[in-house]
PADRENMI-150095 format. One line per 3 residues: their letters; for each residue x, y negated, z of N, C-alpha, C, CB. Coordinates in steps of 0.1 Angstrom, whole numbers, plus 2048, in hexadecimal, padded with zeros to 3 digits. Glycine has a CB too. Example, Ala and Ser with C-alpha at 12.3 -4.5 7.8 and 13.67 -1.06 7.14 Angstrom:
2
as = 884 839 84E 87B 82D 84E 884 821 84E 871 82D 85A | 880 816 847 889 80B 847 881 800 84F 88D 806 839
//
This chain:
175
xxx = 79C 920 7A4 790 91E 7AC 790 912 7B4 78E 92B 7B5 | 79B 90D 7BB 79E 906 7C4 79C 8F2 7B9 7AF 90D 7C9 | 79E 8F6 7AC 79E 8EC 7A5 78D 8EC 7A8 7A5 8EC 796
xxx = 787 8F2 7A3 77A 8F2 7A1 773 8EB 7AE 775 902 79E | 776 8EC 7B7 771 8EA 7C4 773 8DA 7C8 779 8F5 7CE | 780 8D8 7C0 787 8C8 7C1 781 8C3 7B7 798 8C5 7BE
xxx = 77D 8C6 7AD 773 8BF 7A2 766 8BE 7A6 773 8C6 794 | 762 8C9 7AD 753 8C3 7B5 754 8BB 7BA 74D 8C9 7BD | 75B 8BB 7C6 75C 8B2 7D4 75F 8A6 7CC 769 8B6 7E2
xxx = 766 8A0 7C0 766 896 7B8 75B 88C 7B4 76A 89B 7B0 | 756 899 7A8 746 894 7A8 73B 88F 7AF 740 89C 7A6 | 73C 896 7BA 734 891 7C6 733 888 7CB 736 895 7CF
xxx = 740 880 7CF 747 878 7D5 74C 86B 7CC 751 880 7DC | 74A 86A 7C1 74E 867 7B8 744 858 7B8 74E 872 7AC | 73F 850 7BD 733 843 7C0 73D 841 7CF 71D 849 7C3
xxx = 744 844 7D5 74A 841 7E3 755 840 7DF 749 849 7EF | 756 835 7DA 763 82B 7DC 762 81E 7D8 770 82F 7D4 | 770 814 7D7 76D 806 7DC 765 800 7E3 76B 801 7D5
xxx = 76F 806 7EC 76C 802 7FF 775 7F2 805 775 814 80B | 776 7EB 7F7 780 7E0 7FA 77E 7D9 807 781 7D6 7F0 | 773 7D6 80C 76C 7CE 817 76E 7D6 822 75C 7CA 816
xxx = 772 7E0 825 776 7ED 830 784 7EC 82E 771 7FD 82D | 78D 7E4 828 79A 7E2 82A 79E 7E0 838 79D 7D8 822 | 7A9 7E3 83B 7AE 7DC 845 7B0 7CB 845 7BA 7E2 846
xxx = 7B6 7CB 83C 7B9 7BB 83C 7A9 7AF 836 7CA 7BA 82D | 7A3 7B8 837 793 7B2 83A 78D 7B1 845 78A 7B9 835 | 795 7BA 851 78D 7BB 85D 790 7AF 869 78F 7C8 863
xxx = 78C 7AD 871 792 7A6 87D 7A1 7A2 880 78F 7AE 886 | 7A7 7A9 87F 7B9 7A5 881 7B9 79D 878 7C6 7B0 87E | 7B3 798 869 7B6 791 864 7AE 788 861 7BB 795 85D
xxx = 7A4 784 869 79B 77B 86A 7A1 76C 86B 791 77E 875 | 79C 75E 860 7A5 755 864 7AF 74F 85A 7AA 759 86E | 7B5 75E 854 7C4 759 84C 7BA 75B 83D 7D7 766 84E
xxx = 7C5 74D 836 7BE 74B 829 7C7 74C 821 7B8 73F 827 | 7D2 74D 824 7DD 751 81A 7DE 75C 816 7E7 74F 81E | 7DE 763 809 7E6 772 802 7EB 76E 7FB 7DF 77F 7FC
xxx = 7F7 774 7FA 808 772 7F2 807 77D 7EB 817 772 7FC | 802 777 7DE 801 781 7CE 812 786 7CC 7FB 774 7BD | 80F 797 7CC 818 7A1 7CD 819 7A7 7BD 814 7AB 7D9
xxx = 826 7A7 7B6 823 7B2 7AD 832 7BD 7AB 81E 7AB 79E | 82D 7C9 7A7 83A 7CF 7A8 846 7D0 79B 836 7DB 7AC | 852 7CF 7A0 856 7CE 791 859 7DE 787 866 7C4 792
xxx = 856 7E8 794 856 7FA 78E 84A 7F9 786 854 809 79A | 83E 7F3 78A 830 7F5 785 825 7EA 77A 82A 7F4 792 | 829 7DF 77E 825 7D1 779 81B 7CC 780 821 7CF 76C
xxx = 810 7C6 77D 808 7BC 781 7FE 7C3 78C 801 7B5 774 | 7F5 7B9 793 7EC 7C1 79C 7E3 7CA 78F 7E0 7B5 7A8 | 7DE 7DB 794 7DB 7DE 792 7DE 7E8 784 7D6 7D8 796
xxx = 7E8 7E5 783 7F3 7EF 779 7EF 7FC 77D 805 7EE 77D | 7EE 809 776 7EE 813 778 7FD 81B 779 7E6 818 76F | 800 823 786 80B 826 788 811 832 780 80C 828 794
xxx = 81A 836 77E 81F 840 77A 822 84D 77C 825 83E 779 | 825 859 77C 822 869 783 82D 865 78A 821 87A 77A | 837 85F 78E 844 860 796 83F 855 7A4 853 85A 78C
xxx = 834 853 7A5 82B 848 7AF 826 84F 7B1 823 83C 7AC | 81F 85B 7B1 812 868 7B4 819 86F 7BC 80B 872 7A6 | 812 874 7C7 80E 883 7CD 817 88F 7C1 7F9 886 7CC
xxx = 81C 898 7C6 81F 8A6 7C0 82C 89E 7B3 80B 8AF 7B8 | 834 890 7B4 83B 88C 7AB 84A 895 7AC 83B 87C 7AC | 852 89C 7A1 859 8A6 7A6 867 89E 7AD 85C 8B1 79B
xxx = 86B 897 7AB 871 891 7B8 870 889 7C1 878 88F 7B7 | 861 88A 7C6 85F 886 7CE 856 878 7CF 869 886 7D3 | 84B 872 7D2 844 864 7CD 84F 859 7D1 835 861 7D6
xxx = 84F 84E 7C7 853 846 7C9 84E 83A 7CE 857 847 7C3 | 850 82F 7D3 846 828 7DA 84D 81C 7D2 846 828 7EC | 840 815 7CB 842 80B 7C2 84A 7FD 7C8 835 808 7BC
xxx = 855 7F6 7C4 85D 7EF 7C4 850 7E0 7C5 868 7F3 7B9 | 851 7D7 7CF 84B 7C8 7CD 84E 7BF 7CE 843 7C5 7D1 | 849 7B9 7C9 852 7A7 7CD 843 799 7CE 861 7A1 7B9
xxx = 846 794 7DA 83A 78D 7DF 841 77C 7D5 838 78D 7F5 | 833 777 7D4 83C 767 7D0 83C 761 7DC 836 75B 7C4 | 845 756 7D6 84D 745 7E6 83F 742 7EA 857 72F 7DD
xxx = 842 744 7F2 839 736 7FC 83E 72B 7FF 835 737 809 | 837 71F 801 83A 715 808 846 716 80F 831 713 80F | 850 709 80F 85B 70D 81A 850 708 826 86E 703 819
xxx = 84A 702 82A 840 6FC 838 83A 708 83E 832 6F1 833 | 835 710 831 82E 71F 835 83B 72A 83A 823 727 826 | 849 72C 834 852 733 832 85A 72F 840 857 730 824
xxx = 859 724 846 85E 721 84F 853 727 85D 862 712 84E | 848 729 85F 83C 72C 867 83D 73E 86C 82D 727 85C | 842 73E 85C 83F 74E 859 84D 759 863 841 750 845
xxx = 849 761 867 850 76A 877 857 774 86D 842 773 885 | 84C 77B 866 84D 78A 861 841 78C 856 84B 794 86F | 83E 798 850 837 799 842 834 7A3 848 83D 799 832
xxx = 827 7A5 840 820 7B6 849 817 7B9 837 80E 7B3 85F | 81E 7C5 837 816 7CC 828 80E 7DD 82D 826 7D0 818 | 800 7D7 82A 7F6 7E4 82E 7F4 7E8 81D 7E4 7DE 839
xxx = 7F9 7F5 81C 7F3 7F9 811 7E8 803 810 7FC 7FC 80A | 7DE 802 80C 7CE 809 80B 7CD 80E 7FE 7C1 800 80D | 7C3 818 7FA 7BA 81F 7F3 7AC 81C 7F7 7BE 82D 7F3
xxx = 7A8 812 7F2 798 810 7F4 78F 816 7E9 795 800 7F5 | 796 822 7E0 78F 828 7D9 78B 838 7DB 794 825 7CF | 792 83C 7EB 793 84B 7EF 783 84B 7F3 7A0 850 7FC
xxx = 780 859 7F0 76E 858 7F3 76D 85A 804 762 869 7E8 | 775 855 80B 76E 853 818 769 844 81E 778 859 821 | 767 844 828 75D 839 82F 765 82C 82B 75B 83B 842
xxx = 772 82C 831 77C 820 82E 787 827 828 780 817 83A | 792 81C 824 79B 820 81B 7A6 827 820 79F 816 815 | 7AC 82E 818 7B9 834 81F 7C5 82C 81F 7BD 840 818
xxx = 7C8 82C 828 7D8 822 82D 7E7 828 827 7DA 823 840 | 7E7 82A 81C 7F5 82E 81A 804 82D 81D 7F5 82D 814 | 804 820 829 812 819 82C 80E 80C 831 81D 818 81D
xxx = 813 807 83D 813 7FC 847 821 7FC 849 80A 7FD 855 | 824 7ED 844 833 7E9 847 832 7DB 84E 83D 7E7 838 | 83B 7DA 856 83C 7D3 861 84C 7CD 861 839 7DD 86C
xxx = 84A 7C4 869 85A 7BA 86E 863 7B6 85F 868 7C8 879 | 85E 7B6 852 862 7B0 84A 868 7A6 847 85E 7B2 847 | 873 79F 84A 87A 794 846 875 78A 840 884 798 840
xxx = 86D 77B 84A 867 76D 83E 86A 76B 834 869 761 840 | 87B 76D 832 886 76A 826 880 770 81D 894 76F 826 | 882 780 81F 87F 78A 814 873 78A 80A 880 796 81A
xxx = 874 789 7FB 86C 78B 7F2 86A 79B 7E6 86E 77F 7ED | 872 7A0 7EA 871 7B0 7E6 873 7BA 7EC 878 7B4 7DD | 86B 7C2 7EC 86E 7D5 7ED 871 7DA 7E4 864 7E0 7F0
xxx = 87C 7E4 7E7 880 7F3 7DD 87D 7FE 7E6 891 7F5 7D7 | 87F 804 7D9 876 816 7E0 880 819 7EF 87A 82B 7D1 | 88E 818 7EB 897 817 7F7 898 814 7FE 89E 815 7F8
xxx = 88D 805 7FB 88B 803 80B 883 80A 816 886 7F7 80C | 87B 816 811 86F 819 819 875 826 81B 85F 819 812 | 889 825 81A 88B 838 820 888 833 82D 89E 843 81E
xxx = 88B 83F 835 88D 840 845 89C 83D 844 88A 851 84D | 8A2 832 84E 8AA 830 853 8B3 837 860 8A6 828 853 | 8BF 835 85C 8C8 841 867 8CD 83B 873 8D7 849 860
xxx = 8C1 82F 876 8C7 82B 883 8BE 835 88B 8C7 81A 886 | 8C1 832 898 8BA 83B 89F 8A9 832 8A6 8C6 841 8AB | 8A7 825 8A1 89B 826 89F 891 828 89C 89A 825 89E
xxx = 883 82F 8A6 87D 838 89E 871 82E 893 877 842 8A9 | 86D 830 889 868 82B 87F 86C 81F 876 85F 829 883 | 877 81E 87D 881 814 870 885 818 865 88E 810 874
xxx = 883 810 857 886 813 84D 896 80A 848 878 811 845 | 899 810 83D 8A7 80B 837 8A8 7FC 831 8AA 814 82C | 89C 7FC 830 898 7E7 82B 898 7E2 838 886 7E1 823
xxx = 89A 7E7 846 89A 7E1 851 88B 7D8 857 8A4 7D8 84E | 883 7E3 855 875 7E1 85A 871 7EE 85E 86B 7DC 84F | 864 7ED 861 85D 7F7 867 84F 7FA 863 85E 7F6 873
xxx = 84C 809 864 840 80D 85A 836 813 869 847 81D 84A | 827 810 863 823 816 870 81D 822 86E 819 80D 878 | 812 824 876 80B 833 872 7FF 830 869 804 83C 881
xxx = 802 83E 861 7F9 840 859 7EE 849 859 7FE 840 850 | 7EB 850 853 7DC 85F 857 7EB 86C 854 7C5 862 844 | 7F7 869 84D 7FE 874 853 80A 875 85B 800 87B 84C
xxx = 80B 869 85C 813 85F 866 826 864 85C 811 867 87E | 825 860 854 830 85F 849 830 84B 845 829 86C 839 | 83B 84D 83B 83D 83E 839 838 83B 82E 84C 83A 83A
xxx = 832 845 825 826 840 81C 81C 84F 818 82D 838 80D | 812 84A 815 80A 855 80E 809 853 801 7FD 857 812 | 80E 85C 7F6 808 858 7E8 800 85B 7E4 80C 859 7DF
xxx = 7F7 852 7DC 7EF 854 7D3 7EF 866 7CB 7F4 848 7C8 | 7E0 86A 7D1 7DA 874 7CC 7CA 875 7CB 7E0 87D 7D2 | 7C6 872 7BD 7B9 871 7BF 7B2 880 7BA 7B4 863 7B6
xxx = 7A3 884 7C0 7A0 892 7BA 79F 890 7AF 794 899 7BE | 79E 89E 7A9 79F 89F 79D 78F 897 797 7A2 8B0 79B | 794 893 78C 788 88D 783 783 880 78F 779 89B 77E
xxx = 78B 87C 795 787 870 7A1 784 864 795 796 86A 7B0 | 78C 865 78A 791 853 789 79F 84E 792 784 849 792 | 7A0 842 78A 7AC 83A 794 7A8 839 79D 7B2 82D 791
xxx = 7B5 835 7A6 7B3 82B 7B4 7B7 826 7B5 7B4 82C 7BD | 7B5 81A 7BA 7BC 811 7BD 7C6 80F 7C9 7B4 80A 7BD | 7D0 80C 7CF 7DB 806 7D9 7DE 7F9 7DA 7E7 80B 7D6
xxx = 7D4 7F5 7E5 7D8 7E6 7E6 7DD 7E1 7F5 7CC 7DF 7E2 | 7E2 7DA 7F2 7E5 7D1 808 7DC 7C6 808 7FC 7C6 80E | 7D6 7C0 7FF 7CA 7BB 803 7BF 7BA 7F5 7CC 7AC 80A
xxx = 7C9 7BE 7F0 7C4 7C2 7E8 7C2 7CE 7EB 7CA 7BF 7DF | 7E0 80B 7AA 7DE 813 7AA 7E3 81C 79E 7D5 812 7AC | 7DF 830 785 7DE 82F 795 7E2 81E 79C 7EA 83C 79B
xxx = 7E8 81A 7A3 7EC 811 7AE 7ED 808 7AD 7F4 811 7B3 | 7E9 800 7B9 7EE 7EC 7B7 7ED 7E8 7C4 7E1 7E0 7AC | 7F8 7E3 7C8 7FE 7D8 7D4 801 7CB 7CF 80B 7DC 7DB
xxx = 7F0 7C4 7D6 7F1 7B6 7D4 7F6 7A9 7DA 7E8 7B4 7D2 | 7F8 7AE 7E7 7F7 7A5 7F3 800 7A8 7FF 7E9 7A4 7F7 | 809 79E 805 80C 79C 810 805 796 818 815 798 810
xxx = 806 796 825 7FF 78C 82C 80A 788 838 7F0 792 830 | 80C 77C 842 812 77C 84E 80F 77F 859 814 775 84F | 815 783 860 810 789 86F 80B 778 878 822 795 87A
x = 807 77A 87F 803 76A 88A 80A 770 892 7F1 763 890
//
């Protein structure tokens, strides 16, 4: 019965999405910067790859969070650069704006990849520090990612940082 009810609310709702312009990294905080640092993952492939059931909601050991790697920048830009901040969204969930699945923070200029490992919880006793030696912020369930679950008969979705299932296209730098 409960399916039946998720296949409605589907249907319905199903014209509300691609909310890309309701991104975060569309809004004000990022007014100004012209730079995005094309991201692709090497678990997944290119932007907009469809992810695999071990990347989903309800995956039996657990979702995995796709592995990325941003390209070089400039050493002029690479020298400027503090830290890397990755907002990952669903601008295809049928609400007003997109869902935020994972905000990472204090990321290393150097660094040009994530692994899933990097996004465990870390056993220092800092609270929201992860094991790649960054930090994740809040999300709508205040965990270190949400996976991809679209209603039934939704269609894909997409997962982007400024830019499904998933795709993470973009880094951007903090100012």
């Amino acid at each position: 019965m409960l399916a039946y009810v998720e296949a409605t609310a589907s249907w319905l709702l199903k014209n509300q999405s691609g909310r890309d312009q309701r991104a975060f990294t569309k809004g004000p905080s990022f007014a100004g910067l012209d730079a995005t640092i094309s991201v692709t993952s090497p678990d997944c492939g290119a932007s907009g790859a469809t992810l695999g059931p071990e990347y989903m909601a309800g995956a039996p050991e657990g979702p995995r969070i796709p592995a990325l790697k941003r390209e070089s920048v400039s050493s002029s830009a690479e020298i400027e650069i503090q830290e890397w901040l990755v907002i990952s969204e669903n601008p295809d969930a049928p609400l007003p704006t997109p869902i935020c699945r994972g905000i990472y923070m204090g990321i290393e200029p150097t660094r040009r990849s994530l692994e899933n490992k990097d996004f465990a919880l870390s056993d220092d006793a800092k609270p929201m520090l992860l094991k790649g030696g960054f930090y994740y912020g809040v999300n709508r369930r205040d965990v270190v990612y949400i996976p991809p679950r679209p209603l039934l008969n939704n269609g894909i979705h997409r997962c982007m940082s400024d830019a499904g299932v998933s795709r993470i296209s973009s880094l951007r730098p903090l100012s």
